[in-house]
N, C-alpha and C positions, 0 to 999 in steps of 0.2 A: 420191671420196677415201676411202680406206679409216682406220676409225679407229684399226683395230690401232698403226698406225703413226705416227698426229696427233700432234703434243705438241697439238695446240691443236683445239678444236671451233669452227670457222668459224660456226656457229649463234647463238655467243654474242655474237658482235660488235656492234657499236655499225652504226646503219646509214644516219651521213652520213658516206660515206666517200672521205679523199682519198691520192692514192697520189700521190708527189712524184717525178719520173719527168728522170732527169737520164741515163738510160742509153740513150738508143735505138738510139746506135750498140751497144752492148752485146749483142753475140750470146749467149742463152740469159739473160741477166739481163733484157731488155727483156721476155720472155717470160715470165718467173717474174710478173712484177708484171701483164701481159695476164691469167695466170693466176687471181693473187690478185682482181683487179676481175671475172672471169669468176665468177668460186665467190662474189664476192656480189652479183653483179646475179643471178644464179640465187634467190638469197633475196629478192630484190623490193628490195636495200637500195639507194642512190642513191651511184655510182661519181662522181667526179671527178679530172681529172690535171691535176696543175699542172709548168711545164717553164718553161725560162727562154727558150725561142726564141731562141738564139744570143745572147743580149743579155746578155753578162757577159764581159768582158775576156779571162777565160781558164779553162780548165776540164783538169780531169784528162788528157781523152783529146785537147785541143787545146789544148797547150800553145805553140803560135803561131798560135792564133787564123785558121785557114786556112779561110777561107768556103764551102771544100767540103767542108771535114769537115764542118760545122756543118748544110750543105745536105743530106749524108748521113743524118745523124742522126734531123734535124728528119723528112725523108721516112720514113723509117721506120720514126719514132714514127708518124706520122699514119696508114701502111698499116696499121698493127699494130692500130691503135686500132680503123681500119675493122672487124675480126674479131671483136669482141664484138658480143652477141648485140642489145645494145641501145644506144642513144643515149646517149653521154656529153658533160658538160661537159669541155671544157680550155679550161686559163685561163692566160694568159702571165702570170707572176710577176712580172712588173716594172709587170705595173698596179697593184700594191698597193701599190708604193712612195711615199712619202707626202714633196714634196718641204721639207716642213719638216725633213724628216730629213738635207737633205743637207749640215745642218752635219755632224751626227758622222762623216759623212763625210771630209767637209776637215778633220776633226781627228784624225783615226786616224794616230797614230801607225806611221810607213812606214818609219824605219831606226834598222835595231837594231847593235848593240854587240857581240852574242855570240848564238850558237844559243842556251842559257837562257834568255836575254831575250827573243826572240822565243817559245818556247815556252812564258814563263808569264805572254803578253801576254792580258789580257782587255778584251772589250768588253762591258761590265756584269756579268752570272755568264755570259756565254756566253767560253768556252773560246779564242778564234779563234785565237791563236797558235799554239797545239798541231794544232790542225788544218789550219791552212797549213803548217806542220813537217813536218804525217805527208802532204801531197799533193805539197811538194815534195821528201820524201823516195823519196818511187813513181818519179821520172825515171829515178835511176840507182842503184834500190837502194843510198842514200845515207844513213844514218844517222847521220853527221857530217859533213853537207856544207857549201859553202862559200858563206855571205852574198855574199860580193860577184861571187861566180859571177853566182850566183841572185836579187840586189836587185831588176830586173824581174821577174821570179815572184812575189816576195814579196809586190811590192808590189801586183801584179793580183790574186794569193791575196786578200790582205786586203779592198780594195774590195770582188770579187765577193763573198766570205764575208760581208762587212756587210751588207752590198743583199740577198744572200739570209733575212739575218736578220731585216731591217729590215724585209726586205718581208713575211715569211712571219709572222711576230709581227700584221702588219695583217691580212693573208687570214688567220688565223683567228679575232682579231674580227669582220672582217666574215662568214665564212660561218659559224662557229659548231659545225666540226667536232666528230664523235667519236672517230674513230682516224682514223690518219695512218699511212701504211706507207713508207717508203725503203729504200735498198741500202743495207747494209753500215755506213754513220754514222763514218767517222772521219774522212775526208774532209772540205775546206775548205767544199764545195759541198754538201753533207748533212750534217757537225755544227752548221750552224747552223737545221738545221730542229728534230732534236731540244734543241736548246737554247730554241727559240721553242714547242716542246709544253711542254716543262716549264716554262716560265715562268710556263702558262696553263694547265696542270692536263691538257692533252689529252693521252689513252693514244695511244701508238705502239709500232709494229712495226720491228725493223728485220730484213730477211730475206738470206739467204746461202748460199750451195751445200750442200747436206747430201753428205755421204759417200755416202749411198744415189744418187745422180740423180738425187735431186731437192731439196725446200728447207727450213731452217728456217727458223720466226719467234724472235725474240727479244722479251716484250713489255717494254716500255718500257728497254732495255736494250741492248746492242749485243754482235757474234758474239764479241766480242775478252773479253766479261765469261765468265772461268773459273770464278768461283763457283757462275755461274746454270746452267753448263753441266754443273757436276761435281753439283747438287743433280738436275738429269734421269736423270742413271745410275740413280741406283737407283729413281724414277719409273718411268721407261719400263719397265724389269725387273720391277717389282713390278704395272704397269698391263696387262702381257702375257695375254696368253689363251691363248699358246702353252703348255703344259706345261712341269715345267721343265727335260727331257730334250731337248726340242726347240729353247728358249731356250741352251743348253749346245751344239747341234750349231749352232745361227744364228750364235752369239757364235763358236763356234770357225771357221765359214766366215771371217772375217776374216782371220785368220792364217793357216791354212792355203793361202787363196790368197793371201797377200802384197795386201792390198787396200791397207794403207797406204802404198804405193809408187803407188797408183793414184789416189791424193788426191781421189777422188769422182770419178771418170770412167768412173761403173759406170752400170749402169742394174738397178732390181732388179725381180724381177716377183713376186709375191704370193700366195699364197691361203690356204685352210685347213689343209692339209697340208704344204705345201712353200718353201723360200726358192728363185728361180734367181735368179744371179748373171752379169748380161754386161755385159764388159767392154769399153766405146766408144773408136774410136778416136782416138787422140791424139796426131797423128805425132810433136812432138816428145818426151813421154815413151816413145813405141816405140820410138824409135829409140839410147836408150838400151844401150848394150851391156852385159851381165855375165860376168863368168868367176870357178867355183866354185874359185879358189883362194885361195894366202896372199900375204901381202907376202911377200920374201926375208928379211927380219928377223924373220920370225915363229920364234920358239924352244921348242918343247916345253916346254923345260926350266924354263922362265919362266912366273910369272903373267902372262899377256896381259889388259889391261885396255883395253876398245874404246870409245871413247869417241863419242858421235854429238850435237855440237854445236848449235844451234838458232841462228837470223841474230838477231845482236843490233838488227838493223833492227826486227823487232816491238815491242823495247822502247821506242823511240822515237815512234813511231807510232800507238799508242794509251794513254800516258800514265796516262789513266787506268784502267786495269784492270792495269797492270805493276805489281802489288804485292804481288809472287812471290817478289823476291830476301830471304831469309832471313841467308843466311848473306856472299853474297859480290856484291861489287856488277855487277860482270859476268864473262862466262865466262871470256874472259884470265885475270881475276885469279884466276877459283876452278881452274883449269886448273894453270897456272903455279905456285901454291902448295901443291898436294895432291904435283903432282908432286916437286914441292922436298922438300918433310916427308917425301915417302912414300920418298924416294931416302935421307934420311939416316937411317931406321931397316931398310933393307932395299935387298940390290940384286939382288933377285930378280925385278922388277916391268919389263915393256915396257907403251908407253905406246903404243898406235894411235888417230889422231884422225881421222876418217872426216867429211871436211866432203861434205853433202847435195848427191846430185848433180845435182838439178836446179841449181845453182849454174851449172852448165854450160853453159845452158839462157838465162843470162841476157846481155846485151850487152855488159854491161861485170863485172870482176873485182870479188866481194863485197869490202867493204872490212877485214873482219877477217883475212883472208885472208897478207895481210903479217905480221898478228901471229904467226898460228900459225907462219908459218914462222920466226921469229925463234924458239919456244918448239924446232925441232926443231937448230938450231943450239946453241943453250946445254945441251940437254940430249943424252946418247948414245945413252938410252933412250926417245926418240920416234922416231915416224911417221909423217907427217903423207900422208895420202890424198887426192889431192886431187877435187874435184868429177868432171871428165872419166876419173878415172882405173874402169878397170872389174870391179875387187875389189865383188865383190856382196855390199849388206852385210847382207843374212840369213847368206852363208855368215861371214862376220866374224864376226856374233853369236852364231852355231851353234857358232864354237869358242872363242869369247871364254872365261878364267875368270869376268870379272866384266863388266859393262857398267855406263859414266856417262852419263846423260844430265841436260840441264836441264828441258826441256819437251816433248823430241823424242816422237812417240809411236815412235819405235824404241825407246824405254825400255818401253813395256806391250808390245812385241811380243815384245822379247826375255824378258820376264816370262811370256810364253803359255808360249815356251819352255824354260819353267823354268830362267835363267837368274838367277845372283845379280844383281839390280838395283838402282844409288844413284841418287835424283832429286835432285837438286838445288835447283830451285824449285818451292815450292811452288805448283806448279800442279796444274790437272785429275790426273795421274798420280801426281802426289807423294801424293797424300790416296787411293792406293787400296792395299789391305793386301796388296797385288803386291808391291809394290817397296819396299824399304827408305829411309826417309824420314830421313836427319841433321838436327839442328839445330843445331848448332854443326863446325865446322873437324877438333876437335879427334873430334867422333864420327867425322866423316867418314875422318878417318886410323885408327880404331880399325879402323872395315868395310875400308879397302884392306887394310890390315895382315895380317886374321884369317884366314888360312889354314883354318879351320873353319867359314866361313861357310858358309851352306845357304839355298839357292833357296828361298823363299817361296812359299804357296800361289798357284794362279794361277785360282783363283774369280773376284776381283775383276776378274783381266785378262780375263776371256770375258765380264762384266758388260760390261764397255766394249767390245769386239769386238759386243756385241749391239746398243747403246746406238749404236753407229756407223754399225752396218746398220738399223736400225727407227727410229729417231728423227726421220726426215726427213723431212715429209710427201710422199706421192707426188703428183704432178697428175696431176687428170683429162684435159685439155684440153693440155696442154705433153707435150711427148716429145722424147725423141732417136732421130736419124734415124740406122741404124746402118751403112748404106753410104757414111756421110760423117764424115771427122775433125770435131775439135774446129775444126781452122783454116780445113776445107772450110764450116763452119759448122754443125752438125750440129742446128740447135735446129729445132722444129718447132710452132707454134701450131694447132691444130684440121685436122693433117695438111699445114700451108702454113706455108714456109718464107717468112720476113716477106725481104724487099728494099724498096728508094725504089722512086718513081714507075717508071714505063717510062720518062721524059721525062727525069729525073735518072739511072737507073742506066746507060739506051743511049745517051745524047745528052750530055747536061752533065757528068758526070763520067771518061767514055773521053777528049771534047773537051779537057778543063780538065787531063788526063797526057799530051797531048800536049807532043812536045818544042818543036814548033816555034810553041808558043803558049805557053811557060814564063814567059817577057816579059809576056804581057796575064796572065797569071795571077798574076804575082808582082805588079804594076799594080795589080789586083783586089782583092788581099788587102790592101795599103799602104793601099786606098783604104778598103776594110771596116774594121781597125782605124783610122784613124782617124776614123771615123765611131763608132765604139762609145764612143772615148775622151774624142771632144768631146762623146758625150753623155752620158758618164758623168762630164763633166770630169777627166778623169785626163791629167796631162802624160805627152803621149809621150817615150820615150826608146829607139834604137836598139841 
């Protein structure tokens, strides 16, 4: 591992170490955390993986509880694990549950009144509502969705969340850890582990795709925390060995190849001289179309002001770290009102609203979606772009007068640009001297207004162009395979692409998608869940 590039020196770590491992189905994340226990069994330190073995009502990626997902999973954690170099414990998390506990159980509070009320439901300082919110908001890209859709979710969410809390709080009395490393932490089934570290003083990791292809750590903090992320910019910058000619060509590879359209689906290769940049594939973002034109409402003659909205789902989602909005409580409102103000002292202004096109990409229709179109109705001076549509929006930005954004980084990209930029929240990009930062409504209408404004230095925006690319640690032992998409599976551990057994991938799971055994399989599962539920005593409901 190269340190150019570490936020973190692996050397320093604590060296009873557990990795909470709830992803095996997880293509390239199962692998990252292989990774992390590989780099410190290499240090002599003592690896352990603790996993639920299927033994929780319901989980992220098995949202009906289907005993072959679970069989998947499970396999593949196990192959995976085979690959380290040495002998590890894993320990089924539901040994530590302690059944004196299983009052608070039968007392957890299971039906709620309103989305708020479950979202600022706690179970002692641990958070668990919010985090059953942000997991069953992942279904359908749901940020206001609907209790009595979702009453069974909820109420499996909660259980499994308490059980994992319940139990995880006793496995580290009993073993006595030093760090703890998990995915991601927002989740129903991973914020209750770092809730059970902080209870008990234990330092944790929580780790996530880096832009580069490979990963970060976050310590004792999670990827969604933008304070911690905007104090690394100028860290990694200033911790650089690169010259600062060569930092300025790194940071501007970013933008010049449009990397942020690639949301880390690169792979970078290293040395003392040079950055190379390849770009892995990922059918469904390839197959993205673009065309270097305008809307038909585009006017010359007009300030064009390009707007690149950000999913109000993040803000729900990780609750705690959304404490960004400044001036307006969400994008609707600050949208709808700039355009208002800005029409009554001028109508010289068109309005383009470029909603992200991965949007496209998703199963069901983002839910703001309806709004915007409502904002393109009331007003004559909108245009609303929709996700699938294939207005490329570099070329958007390249002629924009001005660009809005909240937290999008189209807002630092079109700042490389040297374009006029308003952030909106203050987030990571709003705090960089890119882009023009309002704090009040009223500035904000001053910047649409000014016909004299001028694009701002774009120093800061190659800072983070740089901070994008080197930030991430690289793995030794992890790679991507680059004759294989993301969906072909493309992760690779020590050259070996992890699958289940031979016995599960040839045999029991082709078996178990057959059509003409749909019947014993649907049997199978009926009979799984209720076994999970009498033993977790949770009343079945259809």
């Amino acid at each position: 591992m190269g340190k150019e590039h570490s936020q973190f020196n692996l050397n320093f770590m604590s060296k009873r170490v557990t990795i909470y491992s709830n992803v095996g189905h997880f293509i390239e994340v199962f692998e990252i955390q292989l990774e992390i226990a590989q780099q410190h069994l290499d240090k002599g330190d003592s690896v352990e993986f603790v996993f639920c073995s299927g033994l929780v009502p319901i989980c992220e990626i098995n949202r009906k509880k289907d005993i072959f997902t679970c069989t998947y999973c499970i396999s593949r954690r196990n192959q995976g694990i085979k690959l380290l170099s040495k002998k590890i414990k894993k320990l089924n998390l539901e040994r530590f549950f302690d059944n004196k506990d299983q009052s608070i159980i039968s007392n957890l509070k299971l039906n709620f009144e309103s989305r708020e009320e479950l979202q600022n439901y706690k179970l002692a300082d641990f958070s668990i509502g919010s985090s059953v919110y942000s997991s069953i908001a992942d279904f359908d890209r749901e940020y206001l969705f609907d209790l009595k859709k979702y009453k069974k979710e909820v109420r499996d969410f909660l259980v499994a969340s308490a059980r994992v809390y319940l139990s995880f709080t006793k496995y580290l009395l009993k073993r006595k850890r030093d760090v703890v490393y998990l995915y991601n932490g927002r989740h129903a089934l991973e914020k209750p582990v770092i809730a059970s570290c902080k209870a008990l003083g234990v330092k944790f990791f929580t780790h996530e795709f880096a832009y580069n292809g490979g990963y970060d750590l976050f310590e004792n903090t999670q990827p969604q925390d933008h304070e911690y992320r905007y104090k690394q910019i100028e860290k990694v910058w200033r911790n650089s060995k690169f010259s600062e000619a060569k930092k300025v060509k790194i940071g501007s590879l970013f933008y010049k190849q449009n990397l942020g359209r690639q949301q880390g689906n690169i792979s970078l290769k290293i040395n003392k001289e040079n950055v190379e940049i390849v770009k892995n594939k990922y059918d469904a973002l390839d197959k993205l179309k673009t065309k270097r034109e305008l809307p038909e409402s585009w006017d010359s003659t007009k300030e064009n002001i390009v707007w690149f909205p950000s999913s109000e789902f993040e803000d729900y989602t990780a609750p705690d770290y959304c404490n960004d909005k400044i001036i307006y409580s969400t994008q609707l409102e600050a949208i709808t009102k700039i355009i208002r103000d800005t029409n009554r002292h001028s109508d010289r202004h068109w309005f383009y609203i470029r909603l992200h096109p991965t949007y496209s990409l998703f199963h069901t229709e983002v839910q703001e979606q309806n709004q915007y179109e409502s904002l393109q109705k009331d007003y004559r001076n909108v245009t609303l772009i929709y996700p699938d549509s294939e207005y490329c929006s570099y070329f958007l930005m390249d002629n924009a007068d001005k660009v809005v954004a909240f937290r999008s980084t189209a807002g630092i990209e079109a700042a490389y640009r040297k374009k006029i930029v308003i952030m909106l929240n203050r987030h990571i990009i709003y705090k960089l001297n890119s882009v023009y930062a309002p704090k009040t409504h009223n500035e904000v209408i001053q910047l649409m207004l000014d016909p004299m404004l001028k694009p701002l230095d774009n120093r800061d925006a190659i800072k983070y162009g740089y901070f994008c690319l080197m930030s991430g640690i690289q793995p030794k032992y992890y790679k991507r395979d680059l004759k294989r998409s993301y969906e072909e599976g493309w992760g690779l551990f020590k050259d070996t692409r992890i699958n289940p057994s031979y016995l599960i991938e040839k045999i029991v799971l082709p078996l178990s998608n057959r059509n003409k055994l749909s019947s014993l399989r649907h049997f199978i599962n009926k009979l799984h869940q209720k076994i999970i539920h009498k033993y977790l005593n949770i009343q079945m409901h259809d």
